[in-house]
C-alpha positions as CSV (number, residue, x, y, z in Angstrom):
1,X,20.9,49.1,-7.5
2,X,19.1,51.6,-4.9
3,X,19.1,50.1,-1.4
4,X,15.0,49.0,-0.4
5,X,16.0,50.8,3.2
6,X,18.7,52.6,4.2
7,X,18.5,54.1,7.6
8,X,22.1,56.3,8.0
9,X,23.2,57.3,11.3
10,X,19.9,56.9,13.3
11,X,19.5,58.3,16.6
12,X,16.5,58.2,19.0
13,X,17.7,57.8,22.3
14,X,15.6,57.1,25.2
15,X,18.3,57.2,27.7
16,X,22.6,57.2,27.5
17,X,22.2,53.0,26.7
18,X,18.3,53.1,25.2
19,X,16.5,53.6,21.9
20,X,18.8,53.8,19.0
21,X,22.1,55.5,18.9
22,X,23.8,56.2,15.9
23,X,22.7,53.1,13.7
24,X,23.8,52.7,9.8
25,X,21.7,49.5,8.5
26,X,20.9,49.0,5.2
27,X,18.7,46.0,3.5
28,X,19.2,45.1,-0.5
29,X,16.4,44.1,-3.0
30,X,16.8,40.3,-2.7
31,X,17.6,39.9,0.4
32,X,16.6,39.0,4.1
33,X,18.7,41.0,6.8
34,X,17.9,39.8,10.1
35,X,18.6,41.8,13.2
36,X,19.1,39.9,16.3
37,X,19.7,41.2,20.1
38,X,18.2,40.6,23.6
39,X,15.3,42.4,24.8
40,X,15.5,46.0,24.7
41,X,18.1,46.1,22.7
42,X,16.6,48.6,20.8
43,X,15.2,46.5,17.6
44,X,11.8,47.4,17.6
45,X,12.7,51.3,17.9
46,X,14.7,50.7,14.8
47,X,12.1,49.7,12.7
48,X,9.6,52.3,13.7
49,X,12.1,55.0,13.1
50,X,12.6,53.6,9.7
51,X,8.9,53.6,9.1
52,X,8.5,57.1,10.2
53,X,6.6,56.2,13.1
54,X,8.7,58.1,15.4
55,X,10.6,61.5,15.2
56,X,14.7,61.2,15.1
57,X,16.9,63.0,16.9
58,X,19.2,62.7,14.2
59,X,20.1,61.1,11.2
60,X,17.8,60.2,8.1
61,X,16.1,57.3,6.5
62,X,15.6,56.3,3.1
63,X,13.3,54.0,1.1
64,X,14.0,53.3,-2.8
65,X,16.7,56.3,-2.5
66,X,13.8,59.0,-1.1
67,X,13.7,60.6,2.2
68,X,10.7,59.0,4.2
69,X,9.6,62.6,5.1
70,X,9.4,63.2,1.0
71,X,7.7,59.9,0.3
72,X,4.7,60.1,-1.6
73,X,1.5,58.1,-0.4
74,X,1.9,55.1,-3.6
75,X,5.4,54.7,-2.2
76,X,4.7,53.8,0.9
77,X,1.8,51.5,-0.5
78,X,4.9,48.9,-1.5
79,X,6.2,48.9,2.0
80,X,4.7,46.3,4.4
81,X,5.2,45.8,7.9
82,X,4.3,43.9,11.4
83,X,5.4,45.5,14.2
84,X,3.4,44.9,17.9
85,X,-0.3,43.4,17.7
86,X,-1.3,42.4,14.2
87,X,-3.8,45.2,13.5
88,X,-7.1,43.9,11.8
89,X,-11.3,44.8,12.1
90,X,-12.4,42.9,14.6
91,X,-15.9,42.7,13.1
92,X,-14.1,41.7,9.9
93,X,-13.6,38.1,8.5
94,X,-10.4,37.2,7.4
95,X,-11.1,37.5,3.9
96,X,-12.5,41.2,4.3
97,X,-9.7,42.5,6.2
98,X,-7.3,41.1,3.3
99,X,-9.5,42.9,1.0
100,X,-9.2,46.0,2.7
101,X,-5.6,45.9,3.1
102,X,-5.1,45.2,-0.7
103,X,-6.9,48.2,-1.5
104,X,-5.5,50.4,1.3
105,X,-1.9,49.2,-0.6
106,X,-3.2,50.3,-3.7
107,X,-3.7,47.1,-5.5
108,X,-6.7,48.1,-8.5
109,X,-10.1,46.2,-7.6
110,X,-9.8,43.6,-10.2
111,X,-6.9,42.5,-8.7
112,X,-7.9,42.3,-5.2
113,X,-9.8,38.6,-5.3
114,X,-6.4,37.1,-7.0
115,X,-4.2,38.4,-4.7
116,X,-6.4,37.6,-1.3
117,X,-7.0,34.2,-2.6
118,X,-3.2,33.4,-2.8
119,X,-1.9,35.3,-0.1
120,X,-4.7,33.4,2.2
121,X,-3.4,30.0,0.6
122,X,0.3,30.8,1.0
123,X,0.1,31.6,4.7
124,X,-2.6,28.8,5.3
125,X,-5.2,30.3,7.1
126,X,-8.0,29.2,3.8
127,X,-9.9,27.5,6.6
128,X,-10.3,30.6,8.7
129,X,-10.9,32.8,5.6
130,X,-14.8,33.6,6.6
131,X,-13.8,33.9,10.6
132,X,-14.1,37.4,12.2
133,X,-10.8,38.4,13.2
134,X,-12.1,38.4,16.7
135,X,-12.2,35.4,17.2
136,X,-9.2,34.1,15.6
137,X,-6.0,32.2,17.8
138,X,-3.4,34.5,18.8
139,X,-1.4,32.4,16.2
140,X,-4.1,32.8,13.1
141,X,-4.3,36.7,14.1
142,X,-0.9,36.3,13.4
143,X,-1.4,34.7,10.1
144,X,-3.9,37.1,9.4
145,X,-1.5,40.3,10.2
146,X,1.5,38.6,7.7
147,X,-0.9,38.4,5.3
148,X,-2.0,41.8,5.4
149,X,1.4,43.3,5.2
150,X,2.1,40.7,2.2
151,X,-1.0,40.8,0.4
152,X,0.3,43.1,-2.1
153,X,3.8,42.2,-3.0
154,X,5.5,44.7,-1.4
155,X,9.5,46.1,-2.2
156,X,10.1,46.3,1.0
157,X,9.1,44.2,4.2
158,X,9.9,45.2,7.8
159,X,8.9,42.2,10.1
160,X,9.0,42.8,14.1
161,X,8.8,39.0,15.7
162,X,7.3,37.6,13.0
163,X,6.9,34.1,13.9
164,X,5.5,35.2,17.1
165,X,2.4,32.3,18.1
166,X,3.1,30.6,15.1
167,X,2.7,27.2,15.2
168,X,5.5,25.0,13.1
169,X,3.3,24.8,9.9
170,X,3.1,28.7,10.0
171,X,7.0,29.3,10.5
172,X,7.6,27.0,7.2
173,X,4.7,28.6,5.1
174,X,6.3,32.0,6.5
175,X,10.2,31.2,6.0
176,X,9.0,29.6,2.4
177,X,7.1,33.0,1.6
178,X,9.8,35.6,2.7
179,X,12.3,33.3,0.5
180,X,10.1,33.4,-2.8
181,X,9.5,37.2,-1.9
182,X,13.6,37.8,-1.5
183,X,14.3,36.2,-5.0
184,X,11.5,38.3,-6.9
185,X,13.6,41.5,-5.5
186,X,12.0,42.4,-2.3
187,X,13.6,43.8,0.7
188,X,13.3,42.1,4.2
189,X,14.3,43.2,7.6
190,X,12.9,40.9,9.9
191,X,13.9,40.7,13.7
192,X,13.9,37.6,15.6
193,X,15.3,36.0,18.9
194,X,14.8,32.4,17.1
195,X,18.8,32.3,15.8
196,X,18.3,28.7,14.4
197,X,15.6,30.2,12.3
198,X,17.2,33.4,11.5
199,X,19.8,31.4,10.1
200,X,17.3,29.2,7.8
201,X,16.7,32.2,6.1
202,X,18.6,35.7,6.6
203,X,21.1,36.6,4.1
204,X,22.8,38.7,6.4
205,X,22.7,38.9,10.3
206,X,23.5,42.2,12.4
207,X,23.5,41.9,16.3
208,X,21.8,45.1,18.3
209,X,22.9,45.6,21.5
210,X,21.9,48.5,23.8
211,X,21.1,51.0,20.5
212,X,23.8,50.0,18.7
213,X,24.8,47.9,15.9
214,X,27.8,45.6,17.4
215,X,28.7,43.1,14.9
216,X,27.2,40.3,12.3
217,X,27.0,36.5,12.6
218,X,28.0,34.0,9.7
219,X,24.7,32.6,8.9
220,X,26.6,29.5,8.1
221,X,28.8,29.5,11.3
222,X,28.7,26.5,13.8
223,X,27.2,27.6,17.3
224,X,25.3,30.6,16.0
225,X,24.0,31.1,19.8
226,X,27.4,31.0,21.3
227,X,28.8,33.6,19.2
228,X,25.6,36.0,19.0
229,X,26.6,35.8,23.1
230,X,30.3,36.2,22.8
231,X,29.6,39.4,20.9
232,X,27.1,41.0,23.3
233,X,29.3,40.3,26.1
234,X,32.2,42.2,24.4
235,X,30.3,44.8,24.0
236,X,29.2,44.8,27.4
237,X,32.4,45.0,28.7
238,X,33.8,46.9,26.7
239,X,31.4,49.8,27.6
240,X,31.9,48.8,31.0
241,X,35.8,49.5,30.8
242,X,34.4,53.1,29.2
243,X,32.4,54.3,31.8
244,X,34.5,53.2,34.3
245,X,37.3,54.9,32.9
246,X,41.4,53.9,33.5
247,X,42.1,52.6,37.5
């Protein structure tokens, strides 16, 4: 079965130890690969790059087997994402905004109530559903930005941080949703710096360090946190011993 993402040899480099540099990732319908790494690690750049938001330097990316740069416009409408600030109208209530994104994703207008009204239930925020976005909780503009990039049942997700200001009803309704979404055939590759969450739901877990991908962590492995650490030190050192060349 064609990969939901495939991003081969990636490289936008921002400096000789920033950006991305040289990364193969790929995410499977049905499953939730979660990419892990400290800050700066070059996560974030990743997902942009596979979401065309910023030129490469080398490399390629493909969704549903087709070059990004080739995709048509419906294609991209099964694609959702969350990266930085949840985007929304501010003068918007919750409800509209969902209404916009359905259409913007190319759901037909009958079909928009159905799929508001559900995706506003599954993440919990019915109580906020006639609330400008502007004045929602950092955590409920959150809500509201999941939503959005859910709304329409998309093939593939890419989630930057997506429990971000969640409180712990939201991480459950959003670990619950991503699950359903995974068994229906969906895509996810969600980053995260919560491990002990990663592991509640990733199927697979790749560690980013410095631009690269360094390794993967047994989801089922005791001390998750210690071995995440053991690996970035390695790699650390090892491109220590590199630059420093033999003594």
């Amino acid at each position: 079965m064609t990969d939901r993402l495939l991003v081969s040899e990636v490289v936008r480099a921002y400096g000789p130890a920033a950006g991305v540099l040289g990364v193969t990732l790929r995410v499977e319908p049905g499953l939730v690969h979660a990419l892990v790494g400290l800050n700066g690690a070059g996560k974030t750049t990743l997902m942009r790059a596979a979401l065309g938001m910023i030129r490469l330097d080398s490399g390629s990316v493909h969704i549903g087997g087709v070059a990004i740069g080739r995709m048509p416009a419906p294609a991209w409408a099964r694609v959702g994402h969350l990266l930085d600030s949840p985007f929304a109208y501010p003068e918007l209530d919750v409800r509209a905004n969902l209404e916009v994104a359905a259409r913007l994703r190319g759901l037909r207008a009958r079909a928009v109530p159905g799929a508001v009204d559900a995706i506003i239930a599954r993440i919990g925020i019915t109580r906020y559903r006639r609330t400008r976005a502007s004045r929602l909780s950092k955590g409920n503009r959150q809500r509201l930005g999941l939503a959005a990039a859910l709304v329409a049942e998309p093939d593939l997700m890419i989630l930057d941080e997506p429990t971000d200001a969640l409180d712990p009803a939201g991480v459950i309704a959003l670990r619950e949703t991503l699950r359903e979404r995974a068994d229906r055939g969906a895509g996810i590759l969600v980053s995260s710096h919560h491990l002990d969450e990663v592991a509640r739901i990733a199927d697979r877990i790749s560690v980013m360090n410095r631009g690269r991908i360094i390794g993967t962590l047994d989801r089922a492995g005791a001390e998750l946190e210690r071995a995440f650490f053991d690996l970035v030190l390695r790699d650390d050192e090892r491109r220590t011993d590199v630059a420093g060349g033999p003594s």
